[in-house]
N, C-alpha and C positions, 0 to 999 in steps of 0.2 A: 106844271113845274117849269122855268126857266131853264133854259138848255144854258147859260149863262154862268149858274150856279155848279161850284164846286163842291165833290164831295163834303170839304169839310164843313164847309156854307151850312150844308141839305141836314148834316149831322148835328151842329154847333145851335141851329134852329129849332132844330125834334127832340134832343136827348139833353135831360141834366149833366150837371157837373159829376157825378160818378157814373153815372151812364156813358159819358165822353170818355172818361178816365177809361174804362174797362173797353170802350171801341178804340180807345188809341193803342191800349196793350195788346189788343188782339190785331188789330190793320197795321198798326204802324211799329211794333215790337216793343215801345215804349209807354208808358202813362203819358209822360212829359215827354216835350217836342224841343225842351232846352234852347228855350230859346234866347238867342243875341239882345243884349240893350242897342238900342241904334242909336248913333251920333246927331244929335238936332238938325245939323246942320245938313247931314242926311237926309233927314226925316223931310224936313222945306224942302231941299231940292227935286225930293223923291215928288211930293205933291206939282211943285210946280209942273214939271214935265209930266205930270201924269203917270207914274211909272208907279208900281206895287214894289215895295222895297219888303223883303222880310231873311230873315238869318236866325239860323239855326247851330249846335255845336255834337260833334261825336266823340266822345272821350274812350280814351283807350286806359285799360289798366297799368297802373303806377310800375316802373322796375327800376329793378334797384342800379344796374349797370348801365341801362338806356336811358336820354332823355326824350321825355316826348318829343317827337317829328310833328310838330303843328302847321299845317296848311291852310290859307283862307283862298277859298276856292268860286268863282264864280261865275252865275249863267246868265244870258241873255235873253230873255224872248221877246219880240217887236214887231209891230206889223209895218208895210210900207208906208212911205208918207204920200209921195203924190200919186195921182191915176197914172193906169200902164199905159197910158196913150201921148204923157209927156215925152220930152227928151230924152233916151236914155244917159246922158250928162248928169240932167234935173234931178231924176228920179235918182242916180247913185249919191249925189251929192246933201240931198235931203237927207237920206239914208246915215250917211258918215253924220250930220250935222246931229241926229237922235242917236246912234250910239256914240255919238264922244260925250255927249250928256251924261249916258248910263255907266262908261267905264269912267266919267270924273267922279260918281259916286263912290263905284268900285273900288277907286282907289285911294277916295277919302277915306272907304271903311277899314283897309286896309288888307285889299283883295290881292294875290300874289300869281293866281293861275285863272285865267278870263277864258271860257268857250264860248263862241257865239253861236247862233243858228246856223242850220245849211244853207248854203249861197244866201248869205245872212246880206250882203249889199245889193239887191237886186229881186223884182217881184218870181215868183216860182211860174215861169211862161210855161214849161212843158206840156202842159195841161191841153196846150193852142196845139199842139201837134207841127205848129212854125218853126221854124231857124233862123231862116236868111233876115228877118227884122230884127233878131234879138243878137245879133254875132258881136257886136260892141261890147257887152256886159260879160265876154270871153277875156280870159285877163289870164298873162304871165304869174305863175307862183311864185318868182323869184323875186319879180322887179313891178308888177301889175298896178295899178292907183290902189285897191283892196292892202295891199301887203306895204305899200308905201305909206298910209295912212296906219294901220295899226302899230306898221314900227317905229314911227315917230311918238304914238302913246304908250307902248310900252317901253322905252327908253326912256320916256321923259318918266314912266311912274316905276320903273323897277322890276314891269311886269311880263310872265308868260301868259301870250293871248294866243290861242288858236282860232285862227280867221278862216270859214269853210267857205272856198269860191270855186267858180265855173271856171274853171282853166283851159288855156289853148297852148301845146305847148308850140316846139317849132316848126314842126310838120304840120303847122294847122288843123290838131289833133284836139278834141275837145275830152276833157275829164270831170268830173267831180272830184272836190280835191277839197283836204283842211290842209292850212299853211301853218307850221309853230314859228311862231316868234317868240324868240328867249332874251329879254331886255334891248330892243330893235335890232336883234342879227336873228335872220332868217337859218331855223336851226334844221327844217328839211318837213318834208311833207306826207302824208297818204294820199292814196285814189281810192276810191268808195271800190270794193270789191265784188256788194251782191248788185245788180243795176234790177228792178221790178219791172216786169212786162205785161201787167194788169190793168185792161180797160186805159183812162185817159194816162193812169200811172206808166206810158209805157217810155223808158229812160235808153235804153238803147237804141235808140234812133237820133239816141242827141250826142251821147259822149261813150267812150269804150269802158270796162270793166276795169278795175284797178289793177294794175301790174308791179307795183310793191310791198306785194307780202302785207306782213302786220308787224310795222316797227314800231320800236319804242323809244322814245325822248327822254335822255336825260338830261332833264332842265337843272336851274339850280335850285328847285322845291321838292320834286320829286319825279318817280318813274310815270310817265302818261302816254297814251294811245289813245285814238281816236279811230271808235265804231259809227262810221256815218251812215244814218237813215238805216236804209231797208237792210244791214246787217244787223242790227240788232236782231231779225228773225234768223239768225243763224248761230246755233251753238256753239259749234265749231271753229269761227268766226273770232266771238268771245274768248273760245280758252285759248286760241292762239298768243293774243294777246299776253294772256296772265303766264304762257309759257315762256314769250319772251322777256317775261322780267315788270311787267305793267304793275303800277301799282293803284293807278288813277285812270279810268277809260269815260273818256265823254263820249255821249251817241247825240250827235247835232241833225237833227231833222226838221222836216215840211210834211207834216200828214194831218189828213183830215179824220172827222169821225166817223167817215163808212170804211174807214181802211184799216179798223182797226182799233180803236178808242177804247176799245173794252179788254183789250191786251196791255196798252201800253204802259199802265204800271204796272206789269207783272212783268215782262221781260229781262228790261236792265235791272229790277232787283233779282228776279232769280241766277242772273249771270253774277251779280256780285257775289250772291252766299256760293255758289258754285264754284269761283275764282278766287276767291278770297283777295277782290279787291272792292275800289267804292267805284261806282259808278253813278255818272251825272245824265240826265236826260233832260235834251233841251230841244224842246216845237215852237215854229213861230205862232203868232196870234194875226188874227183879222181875216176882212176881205179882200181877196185882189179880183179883181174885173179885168175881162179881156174879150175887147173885137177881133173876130179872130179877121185877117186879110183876106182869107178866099173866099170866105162865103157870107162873112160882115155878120158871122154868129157870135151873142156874148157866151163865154164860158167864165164863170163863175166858183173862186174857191175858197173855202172858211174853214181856217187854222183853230185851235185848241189851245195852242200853250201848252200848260198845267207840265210844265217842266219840276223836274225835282231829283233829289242827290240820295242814295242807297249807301248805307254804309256795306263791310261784306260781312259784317252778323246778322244785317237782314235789315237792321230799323232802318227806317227812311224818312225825307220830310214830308209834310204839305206839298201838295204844289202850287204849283203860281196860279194865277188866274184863267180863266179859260178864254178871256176874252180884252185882256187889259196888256200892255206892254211888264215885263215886270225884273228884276234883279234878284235872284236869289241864292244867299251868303251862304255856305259853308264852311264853318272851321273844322278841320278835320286832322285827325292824331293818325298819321301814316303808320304808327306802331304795332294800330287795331289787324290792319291786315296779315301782320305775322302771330298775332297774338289769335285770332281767327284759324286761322291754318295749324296752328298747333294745336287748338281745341277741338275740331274736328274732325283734324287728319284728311280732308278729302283728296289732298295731291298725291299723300301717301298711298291712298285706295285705288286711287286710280284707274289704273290697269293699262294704259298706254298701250302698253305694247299690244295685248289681245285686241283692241278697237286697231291698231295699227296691222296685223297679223290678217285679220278679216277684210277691212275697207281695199286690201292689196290682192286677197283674194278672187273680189268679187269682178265679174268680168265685165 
């Protein structure tokens, strides 16, 4: 079987029309995946460039004093365009040149909150165990080419884009960082908090651990945070987030399939039905190749994609391809998550204080 193929591919091949029906009710919480009409003009663009375009909708139930809170939300996954042996000029500038393709979709469909991938302008070098060859691709959050470049697209279209870059700040301090930008003003940022120290995954050698908490944006669509990468394994992590107020958490990543692939849709949905928010999951796709300098070894790494958005009753979508660049739409009723949390009660049950009573205990 092609490692190529997506779940839904593997399913959509083997099982009839109520046989699918009865696998979506049961994997994905739904029969129907409610799926978005797309704009022609979309649909061309989508082919030209190459790119999987698909959108999806979550509806919240009807009230009678609220109107629905509607969001169209969306994700990026894409591999690099030139070899890691180019410029690093070359290589960011291709980069910008494929996603301004994919956010002019975006925001023909009428996308309002854009998350990209992790250090989504730049190949994932970490892997090379190097620095001093990759320190260019280090960039200001405030003012950086990365944040200069999305705030001119989302100004021009309206839009909240969270842009996850390698930041250095002035102490020549290097982080992993997503930038919000709320219609081109830079509205403030996260540092990745968990850093992996696993085999070639090892990230504290390159940037420090996050040092601001888990804040939360209020944009002018709604409440969002951003869980980068390897927090997603962390629980705690998560509900910080939905204590501060989150109503929307993107988890922007770079992981491959021995690190985890067999988890990765199960993590950010069980944080949504836990949190009673949505959460979006987004991996790049492709290969990047790298010589490394000292010993003129290639190391070699292949992304997954299959990014995808959880509402927090649990359905979720497809995901994107596992091997193809792709766009994927969400329209989403911010209403569902209080409407969620009343149904279940789990903030209510909680018990805060006991988990808080012990973790202070322990020595």
């Amino acid at each position: 079987m092609a490692r190529s193929q997506t779940l839904d591919e593997i399913v959509k091949n083997n099982l009839n029309l109520e046989q699918i029906k009865e696998f979506n009710r049961i994997y994905y919480g739904r029969e129907d995946h409610c799926e978005i009409k797309l704009k022609p003009a979309s649909v061309i663009a989508s082919e030209k460039f190459q790119i999987e375009l698909a959108a999806y909708s979550f509806h919240a139930a009807k009230e009678e004093v609220r109107k629905p809170r509607l969001v169209k939300l969306g994700l990026v996954q894409h591999s690099i365009v030139l070899p890691t042996n180019e410029s690093l000029i070359s290589q960011r500038k291709a980069i910008f040149n494929k996603v301004e393709n994919i956010i002019n979709i975006a925001a023909f469909e009428g996308v309002q909150i854009l998350c990209l991938q992790e250090t989504w302008s730049m190949p994932f070098f970490l892997c090379t165990g190097e620095k001093d060859n990759w320190t260019d691709f280090a960039e200001s959050a405030e003012n950086g080419p990365s944040t200069k470049f999305i705030s001119n697209l989302a100004k021009k279209y309206s839009m909240v884009i969270i842009s996850p870059i390698l930041e250095i700040d002035n102490n020549g301090v290097w982080w992993n960082t997503a930038v919000v930008i709320d219609n081109g003003r830079y509205l403030g940022k996260h540092r990745k908090n968990h850093l992996p120290s696993v085999g070639s995954f090892s990230e504290t050698a390159y940037y420090s651990p996050g040092d601001l908490g888990h804040p939360v944006f209020e944009t002018r669509y709604g409440k969002i945070a951003v869980n980068i990468c390897f927090g997603r394994h962390h629980a705690l992590n998560w509900l910080m987030f939905a204590l501060n107020g989150a109503e929307i958490v993107f988890n922007p990543s770079a992981t491959i399939s021995e690190f985890g692939e067999s988890f990765w849709g199960i993590e950010a949905r069980n944080a949504a039905i836990a949190n009673g928010y949505f959460t979006c999951s987004i991996n790049r796709v492709g290969n990047e190749e790298f010589i490394k300098m000292l010993d003129n070894k290639k190391v070699t790494r292949t992304y997954y994609g299959s990014s995808y958005i959880t509402a927090p009753n649990g359905f979720r979508t497809p995901g994107l391809s596992r091997v193809k660049d792709g766009l994927l739409i969400g329209e989403v009723d911010l209403n569902l998550c209080r409407q969620v949390k009343d149904q279940w009660g789990f903030p209510m049950t909680s018990r805060l204080e006991l988990y808080s009573k012990e973790l202070n205990e322990k020595p």
